[in-house]
N, C-alpha and C positions, 0 to 999 in steps of 0.2 A: 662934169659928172660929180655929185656928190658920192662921199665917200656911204653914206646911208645907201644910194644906189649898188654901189660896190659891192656893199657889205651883203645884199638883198640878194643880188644876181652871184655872186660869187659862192657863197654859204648857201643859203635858204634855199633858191629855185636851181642850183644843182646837185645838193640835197633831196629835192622833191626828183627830179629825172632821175637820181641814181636809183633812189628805192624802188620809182619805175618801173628801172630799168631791167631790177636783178627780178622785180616782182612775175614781169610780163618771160623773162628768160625760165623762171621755175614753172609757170602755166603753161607754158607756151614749145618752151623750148628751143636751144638756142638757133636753128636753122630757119623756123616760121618765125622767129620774133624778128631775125634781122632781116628775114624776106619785107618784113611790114615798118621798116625803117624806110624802106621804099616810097611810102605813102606818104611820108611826109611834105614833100611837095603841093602834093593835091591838096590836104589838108590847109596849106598855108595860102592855095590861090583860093580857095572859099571863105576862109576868115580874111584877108585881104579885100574880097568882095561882099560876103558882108557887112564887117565890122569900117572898113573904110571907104568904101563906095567904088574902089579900082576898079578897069573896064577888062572883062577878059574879054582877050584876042585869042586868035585862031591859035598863038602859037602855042598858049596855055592849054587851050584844048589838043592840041597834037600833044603835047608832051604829056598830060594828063590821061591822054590815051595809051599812048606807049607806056605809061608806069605802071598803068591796070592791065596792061595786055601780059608788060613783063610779069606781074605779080599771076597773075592766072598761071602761067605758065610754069613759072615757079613752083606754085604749091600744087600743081595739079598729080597727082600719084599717077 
């Protein structure tokens, strides 16, 4: 790993998540924001399928259901 990578991932693109982070917590507020920290899984088996061709499996779908079942449940008043 070059140190340009370092420097990129370390500064910059956790710089960009913090602003984020604090952005979506003042919109949002801090109980729905970190219910949808949740979702990031899901998010990452779709970009994984489509940006790199991976095959989802069933297991993907089970979990991907569970994490919207939990989330429903969560925000639901």
């Amino acid at each position: 790993m070059s140190i340009n990578n370092l420097g990129w991932l370390g500064c910059v693109a956790s710089m960009i998540c913090f602003i984020a982070w604090n952005w979506a917590l003042k919109k949002l507020g801090a109980v729905v924001a970190t219910n949808y920290v949740y979702f990031n899984p899901v998010t990452t088996v779709l970009f994984a399928w489509l940006m790199l061709s991976e095959r989802i499996t069933l297991y993907f779908l089970i979990g991907t259901m569970l994490i919207l079942t939990g989330m429903f449940f969560s925000n639901k008043r």
